[in-house]
C-alpha positions as CSV (number, residue, x, y, z in Angstrom):
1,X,-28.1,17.4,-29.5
2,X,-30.7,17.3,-27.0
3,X,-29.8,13.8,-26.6
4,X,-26.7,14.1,-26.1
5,X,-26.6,16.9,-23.9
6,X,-29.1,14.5,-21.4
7,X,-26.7,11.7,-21.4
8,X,-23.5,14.1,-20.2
9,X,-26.0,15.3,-17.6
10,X,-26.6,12.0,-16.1
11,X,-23.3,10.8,-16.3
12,X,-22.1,14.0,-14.4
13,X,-24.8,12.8,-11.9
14,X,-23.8,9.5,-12.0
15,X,-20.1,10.6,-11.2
16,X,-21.0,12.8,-8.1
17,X,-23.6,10.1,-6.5
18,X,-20.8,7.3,-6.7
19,X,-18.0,9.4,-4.8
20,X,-17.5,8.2,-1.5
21,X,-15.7,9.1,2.0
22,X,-12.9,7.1,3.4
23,X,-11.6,7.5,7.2
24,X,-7.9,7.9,7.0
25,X,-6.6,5.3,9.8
26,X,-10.5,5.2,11.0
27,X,-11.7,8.7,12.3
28,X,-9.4,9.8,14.8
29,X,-9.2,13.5,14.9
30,X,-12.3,13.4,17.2
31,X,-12.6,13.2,21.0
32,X,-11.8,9.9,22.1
33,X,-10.5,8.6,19.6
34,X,-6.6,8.2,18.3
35,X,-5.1,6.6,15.0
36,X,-6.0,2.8,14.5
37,X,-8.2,2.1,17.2
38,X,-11.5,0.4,17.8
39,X,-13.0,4.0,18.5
40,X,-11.7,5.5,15.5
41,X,-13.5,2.2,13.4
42,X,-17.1,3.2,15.7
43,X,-16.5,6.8,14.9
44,X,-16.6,6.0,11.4
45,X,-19.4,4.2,11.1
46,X,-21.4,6.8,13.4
47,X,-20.8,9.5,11.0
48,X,-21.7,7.1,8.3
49,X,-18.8,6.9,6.4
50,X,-18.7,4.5,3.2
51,X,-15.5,2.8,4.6
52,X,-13.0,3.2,7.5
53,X,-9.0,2.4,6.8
54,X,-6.3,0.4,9.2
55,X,-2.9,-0.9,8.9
56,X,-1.6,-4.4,9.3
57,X,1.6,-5.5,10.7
58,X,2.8,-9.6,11.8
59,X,5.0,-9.9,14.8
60,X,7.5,-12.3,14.7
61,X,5.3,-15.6,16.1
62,X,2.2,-14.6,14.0
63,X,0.0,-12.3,15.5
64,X,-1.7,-9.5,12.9
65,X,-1.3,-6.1,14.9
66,X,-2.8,-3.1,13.5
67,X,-0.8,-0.1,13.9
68,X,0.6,2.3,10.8
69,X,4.2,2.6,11.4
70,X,6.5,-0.5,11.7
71,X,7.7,0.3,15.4
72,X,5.1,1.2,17.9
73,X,6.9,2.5,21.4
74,X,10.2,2.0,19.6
75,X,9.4,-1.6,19.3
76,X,9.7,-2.6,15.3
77,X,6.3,-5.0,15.1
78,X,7.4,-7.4,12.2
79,X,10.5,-8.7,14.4
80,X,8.7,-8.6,17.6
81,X,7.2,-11.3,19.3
82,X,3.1,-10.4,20.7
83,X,3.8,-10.6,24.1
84,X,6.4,-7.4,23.5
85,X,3.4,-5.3,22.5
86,X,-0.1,-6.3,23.4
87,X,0.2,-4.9,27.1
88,X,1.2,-1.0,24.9
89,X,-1.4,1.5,24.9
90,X,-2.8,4.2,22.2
91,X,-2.9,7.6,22.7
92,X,-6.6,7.4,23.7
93,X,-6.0,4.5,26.5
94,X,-6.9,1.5,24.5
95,X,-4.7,-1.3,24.2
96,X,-2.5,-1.5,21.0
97,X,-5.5,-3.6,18.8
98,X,-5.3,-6.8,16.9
99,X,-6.7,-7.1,13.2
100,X,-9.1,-9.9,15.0
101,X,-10.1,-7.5,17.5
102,X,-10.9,-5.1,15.0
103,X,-12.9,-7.4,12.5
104,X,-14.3,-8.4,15.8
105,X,-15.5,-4.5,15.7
106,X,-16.6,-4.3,12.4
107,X,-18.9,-7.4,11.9
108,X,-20.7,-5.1,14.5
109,X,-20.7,-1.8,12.4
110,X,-21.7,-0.7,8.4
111,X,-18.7,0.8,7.2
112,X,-16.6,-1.3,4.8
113,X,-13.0,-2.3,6.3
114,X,-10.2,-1.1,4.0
115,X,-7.1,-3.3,5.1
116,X,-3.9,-2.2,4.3
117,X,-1.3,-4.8,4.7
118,X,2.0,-2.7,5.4
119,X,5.3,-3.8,3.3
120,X,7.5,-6.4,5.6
121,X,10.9,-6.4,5.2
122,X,10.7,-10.5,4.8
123,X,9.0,-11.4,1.8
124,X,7.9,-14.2,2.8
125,X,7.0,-13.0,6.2
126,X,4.8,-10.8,4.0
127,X,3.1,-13.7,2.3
128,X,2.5,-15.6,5.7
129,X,0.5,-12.3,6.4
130,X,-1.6,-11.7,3.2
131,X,-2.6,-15.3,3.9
132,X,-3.2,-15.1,7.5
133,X,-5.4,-11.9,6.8
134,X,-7.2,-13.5,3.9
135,X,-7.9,-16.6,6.3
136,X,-9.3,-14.3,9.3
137,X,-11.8,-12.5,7.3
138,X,-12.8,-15.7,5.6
139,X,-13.4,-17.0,9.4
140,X,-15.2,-14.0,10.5
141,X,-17.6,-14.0,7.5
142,X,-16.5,-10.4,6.2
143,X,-15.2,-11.3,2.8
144,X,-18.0,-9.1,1.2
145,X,-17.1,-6.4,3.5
146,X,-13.6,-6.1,3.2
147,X,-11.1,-4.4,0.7
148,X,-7.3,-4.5,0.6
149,X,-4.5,-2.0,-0.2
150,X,-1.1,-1.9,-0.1
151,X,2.2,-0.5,-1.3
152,X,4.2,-3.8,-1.5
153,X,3.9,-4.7,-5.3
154,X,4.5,-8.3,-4.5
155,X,1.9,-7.7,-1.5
156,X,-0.7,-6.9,-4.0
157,X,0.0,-10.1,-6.5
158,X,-0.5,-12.0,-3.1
159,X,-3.7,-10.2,-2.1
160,X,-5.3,-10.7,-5.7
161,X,-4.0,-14.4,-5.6
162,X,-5.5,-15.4,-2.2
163,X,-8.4,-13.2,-1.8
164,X,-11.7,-14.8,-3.3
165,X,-12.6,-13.5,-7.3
166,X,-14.1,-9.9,-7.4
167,X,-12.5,-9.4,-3.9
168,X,-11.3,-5.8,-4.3
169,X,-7.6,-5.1,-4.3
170,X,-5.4,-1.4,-5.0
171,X,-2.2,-0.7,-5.5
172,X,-0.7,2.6,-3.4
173,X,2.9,3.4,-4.4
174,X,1.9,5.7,-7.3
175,X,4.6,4.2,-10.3
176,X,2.3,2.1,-12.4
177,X,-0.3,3.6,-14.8
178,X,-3.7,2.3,-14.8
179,X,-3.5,-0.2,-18.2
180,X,-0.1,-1.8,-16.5
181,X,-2.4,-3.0,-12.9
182,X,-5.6,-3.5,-15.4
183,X,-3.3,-6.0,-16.9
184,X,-3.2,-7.6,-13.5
185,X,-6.7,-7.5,-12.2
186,X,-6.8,-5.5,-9.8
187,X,-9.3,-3.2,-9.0
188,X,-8.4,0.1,-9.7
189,X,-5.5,2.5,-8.9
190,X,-5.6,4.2,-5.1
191,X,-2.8,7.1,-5.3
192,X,-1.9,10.2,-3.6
193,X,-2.8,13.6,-4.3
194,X,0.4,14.4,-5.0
195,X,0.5,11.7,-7.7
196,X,-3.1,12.4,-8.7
197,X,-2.7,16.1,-9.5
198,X,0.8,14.9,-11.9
199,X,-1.3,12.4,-14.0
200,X,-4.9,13.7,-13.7
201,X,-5.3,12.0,-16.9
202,X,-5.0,8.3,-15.2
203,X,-8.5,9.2,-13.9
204,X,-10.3,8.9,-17.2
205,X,-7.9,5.9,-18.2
206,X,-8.9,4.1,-15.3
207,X,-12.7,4.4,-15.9
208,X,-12.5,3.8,-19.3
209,X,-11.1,0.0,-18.4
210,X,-13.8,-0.3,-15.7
211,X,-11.5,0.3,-12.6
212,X,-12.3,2.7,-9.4
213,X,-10.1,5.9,-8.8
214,X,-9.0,6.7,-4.4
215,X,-7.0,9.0,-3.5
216,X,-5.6,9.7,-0.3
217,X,-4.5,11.7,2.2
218,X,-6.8,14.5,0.9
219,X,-7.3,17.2,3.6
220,X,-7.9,20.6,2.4
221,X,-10.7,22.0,1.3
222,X,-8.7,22.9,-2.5
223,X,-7.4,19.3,-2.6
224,X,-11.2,17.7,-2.3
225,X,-13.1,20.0,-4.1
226,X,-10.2,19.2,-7.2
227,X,-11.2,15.0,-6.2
228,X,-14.8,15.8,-6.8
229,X,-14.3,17.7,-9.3
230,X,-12.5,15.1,-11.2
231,X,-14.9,12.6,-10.4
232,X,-12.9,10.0,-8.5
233,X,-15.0,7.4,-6.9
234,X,-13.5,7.4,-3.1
235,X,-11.5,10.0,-1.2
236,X,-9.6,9.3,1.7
237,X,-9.4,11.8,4.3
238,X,-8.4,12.8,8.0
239,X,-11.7,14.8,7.9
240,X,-14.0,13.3,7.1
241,X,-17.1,15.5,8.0
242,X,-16.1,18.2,5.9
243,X,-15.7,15.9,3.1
244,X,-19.1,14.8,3.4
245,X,-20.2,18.3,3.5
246,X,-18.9,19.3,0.8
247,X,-19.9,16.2,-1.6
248,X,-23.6,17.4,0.5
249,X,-23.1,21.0,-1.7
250,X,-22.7,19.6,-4.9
């Protein structure tokens, strides 16, 4: 009995030292900063986040743009041509940012870079992009540094298919239970709250075939203490300080 109860402990401590803090969209809500931009990636890393979050959009003639929604200043990004948006600004004054820019950023920084290619209306504009962001990290020497996510379903078999072997790679819509993406080797499942809280059970499912547990966007105070205490292995937040406070308190 003694036995046993020693190997729950440590796996209890082995659940709470793995957990980690994601940056929502990088750390924004902070002075100076302002969704997907370069600050938001440095303020990250400053606070020393495990990993920092950004979205990835390609214009019409190429370019990776990182912005979350697929219009920025009521221009729709994936039909655009770059010339149409690299002169538009963020909230915080910087200029709307590249994905090269901000690898550019991160080779600089410790915080891993959690790329989420958005869902393009074009499928095959959508490939084009998984393999033009699979080729720029390759270039920029940040395969080991870099994970991807995405909603597109399709997106993901791309990601997995192009990315080098053991490169990282969730799935965000929420439909498919663990076993059905193990089946597909990908690394784990990285769902909402919302979804999380319906099928806490995928949790231990996804640990018991060897894949990670994120969820995301988890804000309240309720909402990550039920994370921790369910033992998933990354939560992604808009705060990210009192996150790490309160993983600090366990």
């Amino acid at each position: 009995m003694r036995k046993l109860i020693m190997i729950l402990l440590l796996a209890v401590s082995a659940v709470a030292t793995a957990q980690e803090v994601i940056c929502h969209r990088g750390y924004w809500d902070t002075e100076g900063s302002a969704q997907n931009s370069l600050r938001s990636l440095v303020k990250a890393d400053s606070i020393g986040a495990w990993g920092s979050e950004f979205d990835v959009w390609m214009t019409a003639d190429g370019v990776l743009v990182v912005n979350h929604d697929a219009t920025f200043e009521g221009v729709t990004i994936e039909t655009s041509k770059w010339k149409q948006l690299k002169n538009m600004h963020l909230k915080n004054g910087e200029l709307l940012p590249t994905l090269e820019q901000m690898l550019e950023c991160g080779k600089l920084l410790k915080t891993r870079l959690i790329v989420e290619m958005k869902p393009h209306t074009n499928r095959e504009h959508e490939l084009e992009a998984a393999r033009k962001i699979v080729k720029m990290v390759k270039r920029m020497g940040l395969e080991d540094r870099v994970e991807y996510i995405t909603f597109s379903y399709q997106g993901m078999k791309n990601l997995k298919e192009l990315a080098p072997d053991g490169t990282p790679v969730y799935y965000l819509n929420g439909e498919l239970p663990p076993s059905q993406l193990n089946e597909l080797g990908v690394a784990g499942i990285d769902y909402s709250i919302r979804v999380m809280r319906e099928h806490p059970q995928w949790i231990d499912e996804a640990h018991e075939l060897g894949m990670k547990v994120n969820v995301w966007t988890v804000n309240s105070d309720r909402d990550m203490q039920w994370c921790i205490n369910y033992g998933v292995d990354f939560i992604t937040t808009n705060d990210p300080e009192r996150l790490q406070q309160l993983l600090k308190n366990e």
